[in-house]
N, C-alpha and C positions, 0 to 999 in steps of 0.2 A: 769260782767261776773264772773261765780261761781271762776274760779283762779284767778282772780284779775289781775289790769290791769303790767303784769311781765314788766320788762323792758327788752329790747333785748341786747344780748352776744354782747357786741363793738367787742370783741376781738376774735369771731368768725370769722372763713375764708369766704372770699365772690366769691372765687373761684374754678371751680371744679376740681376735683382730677384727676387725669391722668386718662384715661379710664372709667372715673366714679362709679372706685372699691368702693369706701367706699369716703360717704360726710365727707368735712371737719368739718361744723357747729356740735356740740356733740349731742346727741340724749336728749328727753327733755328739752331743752330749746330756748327759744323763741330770734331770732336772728334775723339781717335784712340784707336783699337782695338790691340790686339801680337799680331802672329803667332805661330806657333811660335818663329820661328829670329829676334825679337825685332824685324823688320821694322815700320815705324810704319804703320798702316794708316787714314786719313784718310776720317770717314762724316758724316752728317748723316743727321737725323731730321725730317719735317715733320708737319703738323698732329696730334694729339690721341689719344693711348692710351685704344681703346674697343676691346671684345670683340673684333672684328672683327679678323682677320688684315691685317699690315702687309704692304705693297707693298715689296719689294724690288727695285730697279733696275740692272741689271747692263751697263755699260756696254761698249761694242764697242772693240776691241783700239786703242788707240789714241787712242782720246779720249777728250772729259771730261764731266760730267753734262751738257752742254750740250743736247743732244738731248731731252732730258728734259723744259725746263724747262715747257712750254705743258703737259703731263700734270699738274706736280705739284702744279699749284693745285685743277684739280676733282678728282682722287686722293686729294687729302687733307682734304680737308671733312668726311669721315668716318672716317678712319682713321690710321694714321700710314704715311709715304711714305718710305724709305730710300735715301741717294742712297753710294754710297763709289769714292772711285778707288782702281783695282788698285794694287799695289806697281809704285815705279817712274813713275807716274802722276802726276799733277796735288799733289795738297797730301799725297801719301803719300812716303813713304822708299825710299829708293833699297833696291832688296833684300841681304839678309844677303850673301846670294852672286849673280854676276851670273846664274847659269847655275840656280839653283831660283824657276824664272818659270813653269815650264810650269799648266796648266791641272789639275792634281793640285793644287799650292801653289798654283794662285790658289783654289779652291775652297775649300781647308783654311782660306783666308786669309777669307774669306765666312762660314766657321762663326765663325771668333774674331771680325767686326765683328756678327752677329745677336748671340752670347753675350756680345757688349760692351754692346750696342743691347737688352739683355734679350727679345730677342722668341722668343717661341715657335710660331707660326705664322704662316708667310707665305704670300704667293703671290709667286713670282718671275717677274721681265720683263723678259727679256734682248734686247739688241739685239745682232743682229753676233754676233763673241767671246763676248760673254754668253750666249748661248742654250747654246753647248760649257762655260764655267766652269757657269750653272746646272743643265745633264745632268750633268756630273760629279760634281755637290756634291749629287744626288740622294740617293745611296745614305748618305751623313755626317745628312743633315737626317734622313732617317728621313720620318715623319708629320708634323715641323713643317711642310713643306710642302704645302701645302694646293692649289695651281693654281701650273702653269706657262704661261705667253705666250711662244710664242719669234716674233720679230719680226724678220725679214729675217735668220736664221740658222740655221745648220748644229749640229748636236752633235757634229762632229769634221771635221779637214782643211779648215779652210773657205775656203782660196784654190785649191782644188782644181777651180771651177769655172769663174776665171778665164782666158780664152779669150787666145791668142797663139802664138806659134812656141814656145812653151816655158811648161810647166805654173807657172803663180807660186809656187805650191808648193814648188818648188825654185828657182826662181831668186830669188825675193825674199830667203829667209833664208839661201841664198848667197853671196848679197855680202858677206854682214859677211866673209866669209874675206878675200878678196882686200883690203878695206877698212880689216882689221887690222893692216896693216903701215905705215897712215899713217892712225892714230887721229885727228889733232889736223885733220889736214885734211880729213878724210873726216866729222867733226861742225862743221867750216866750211861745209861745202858743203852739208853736209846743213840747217843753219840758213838759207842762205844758199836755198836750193830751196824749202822748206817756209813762209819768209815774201816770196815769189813770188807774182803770180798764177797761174803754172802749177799748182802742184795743183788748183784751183778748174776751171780748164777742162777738165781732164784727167777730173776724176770727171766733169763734166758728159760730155764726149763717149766716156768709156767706160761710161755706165750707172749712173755710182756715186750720182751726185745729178741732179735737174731744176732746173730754174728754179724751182719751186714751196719749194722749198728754201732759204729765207730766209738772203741773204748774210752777215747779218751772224756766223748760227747756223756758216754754213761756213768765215766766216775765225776763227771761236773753235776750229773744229777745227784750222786750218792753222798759227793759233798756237802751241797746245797740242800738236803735235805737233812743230813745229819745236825747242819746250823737251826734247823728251824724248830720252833718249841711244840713239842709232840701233844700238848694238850692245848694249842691253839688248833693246829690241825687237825685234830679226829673232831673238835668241836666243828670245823668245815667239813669235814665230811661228813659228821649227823646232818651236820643242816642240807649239803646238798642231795643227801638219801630221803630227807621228807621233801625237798621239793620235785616238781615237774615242771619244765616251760614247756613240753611239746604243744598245748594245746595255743600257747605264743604265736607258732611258725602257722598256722592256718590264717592265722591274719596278715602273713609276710606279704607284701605286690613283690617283693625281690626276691630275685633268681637264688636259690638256695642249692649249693652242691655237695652232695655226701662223699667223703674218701673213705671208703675203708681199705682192712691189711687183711686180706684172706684169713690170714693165720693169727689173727689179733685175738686171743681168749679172752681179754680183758673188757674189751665192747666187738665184740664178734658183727660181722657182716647184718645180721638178724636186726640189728641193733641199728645201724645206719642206713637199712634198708626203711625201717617205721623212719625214720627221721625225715627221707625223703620222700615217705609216701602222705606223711602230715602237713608239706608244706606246696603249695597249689601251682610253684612252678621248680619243684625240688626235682632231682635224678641225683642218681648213684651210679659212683665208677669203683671199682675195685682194683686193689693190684693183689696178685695172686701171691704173692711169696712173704709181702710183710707183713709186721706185728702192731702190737700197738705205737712204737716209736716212729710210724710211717715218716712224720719231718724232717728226722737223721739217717735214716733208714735210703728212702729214696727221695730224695728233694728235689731233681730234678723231674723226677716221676710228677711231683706235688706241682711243683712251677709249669709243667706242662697243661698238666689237667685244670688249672684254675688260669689258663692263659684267657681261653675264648669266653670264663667267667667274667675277668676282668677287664676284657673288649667289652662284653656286653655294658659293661657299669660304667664304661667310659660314654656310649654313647648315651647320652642329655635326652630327655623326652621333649618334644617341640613347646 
């Protein structure tokens, strides 16, 4: 990852501040959070504790804030900006147990980094993955959540729209069976694949990313993926193919706005259109030319369309 891998503030507070005026953890640097089951959970906080609801960033299965990073300089000029990688993940800890990854514990894990992070209203912005962990984690926040963005994702099964002889769905989290009988070589190969330029091409010619898509942002992905252990991962992606939270977002009171990438194969328009027809004050905006990597892709596209979301969440109910 372009900042390197920072270590976290030990001496950071892991506690939230009375009424959730101002987090304790200092802004810019990279602190940890503890789950339930005692999981290290690795966050950062950017610019300035004002009234204003904190930006929460929910990254997609698999990679790391990287996506992010062109959002979180004008995001945070007025607010405070929340970056954390899931368990498992970039600067976080391997989990308690391989097999408690699902989107129930990563969501649970999202209340302990805001209640580390002291914040008490956000708006969450999930990419990918994220947009299923932040539906999930609806019903735990309660009213702290002030506006959701789901951006180029599903709130449940979200390889279920990947088009082939056989649903991804099941075949991707599949493999780790067969893969489990030759660990040590099967996270060779897997290392060996992932800092390739095949992945690179491959999202390009399946839809996953454009050329617009700045390389250097996609080889931070291929990196960060290559580090991570390929059978903690497909265990996160079984788990979040049996779940679903759309049926979460009907209980939302918050403004809920769908991004999609025209050209996103991966969770296609189809896909972020249910998203915002399940939630009772959801809409959908599209931008015609991108893919699934909409955040690196167009970011100011992103910043734009989530501007008048994040007005809205600014203003306080009487």
């Amino acid at each position: 990852m372009a900042e390197g891998p920072a270590a976290p503030a030990v001496g950071a507070s892991s506690r939230p501040s009375p009424g959730g005026a101002a987090p304790g953890p200092s802004s810019g640097v990279w602190t940890r959070a503890e789950a339930a089951d005692g999981t290290a959970l690795a966050f950062r906080l950017d610019g300035r504790a004002t009234a204003r609801p904190a930006v929460v960033l929910c990254n997609g299965i698999a990679c790391s804030d990287e996506y992010w990073r062109p959002l979180v300089g004008p995001l945070s000029r007025d607010r405070l900006v929340l970056r954390w990688d899931y368990r498992g993940h970039g600067r976080s800890g391997t989990p308690a147990r391989r097999e408690a990854v699902g989107p129930e514990v990563v969501a649970s894990d999202l209340v302990a980094v805001l209640d580390a992070a002291g914040l008490d209203d956000v708006v969450l912005v999930g990419h990918s993955y994220g947009v299923q962990v932040a539906a999930t984690a609806l019903p735990h926040l309660g009213a702290r959540t002030r506006a959701l963005a789901a951006v180029a994702g599903a709130a449940g099964q979200p390889l279920d729209a990947v088009g082939g002889p056989l649903p991804a769905g099941r075949l991707v989290p599949g493999l780790a069976g067969p893969a489990g009988y030759v660990p040590e070589a099967t996270t060779a190969l897997w290392r060996a694949l992932w800092n390739s330029p095949l992945p690179y091409w491959s999202a390009r010619l399946l839809g996953g990313a454009s050329a617009a898509a700045p390389r250097a942002v996609m080889d931070d992905f291929t990196r960060h993926v290559a580090g991570l252990d390929p059978f903690v991962l497909a265990d996160m992606m079984a788990a979040a193919e049996r779940e679903d939270a759309t049926d979460r977002l009907a209980d939302c009171d918050a403004p809920v706005l769908a991004l999609a990438g025209g050209r996103d194969r991966l969770t296609p328009v189809s896909r972020l259109r249910a998203l915002a027809a399940a939630a009772p004050r959801g809409a959908l905006t599209i931008h015609p030319r991108a893919t699934h990597v909409l955040p690196t892709e167009a970011p100011e596209w992103v910043r734009r369309q989530i501007a008048p979301l994040l007005a809205e969440a600014d203003r306080r109910p009487d």
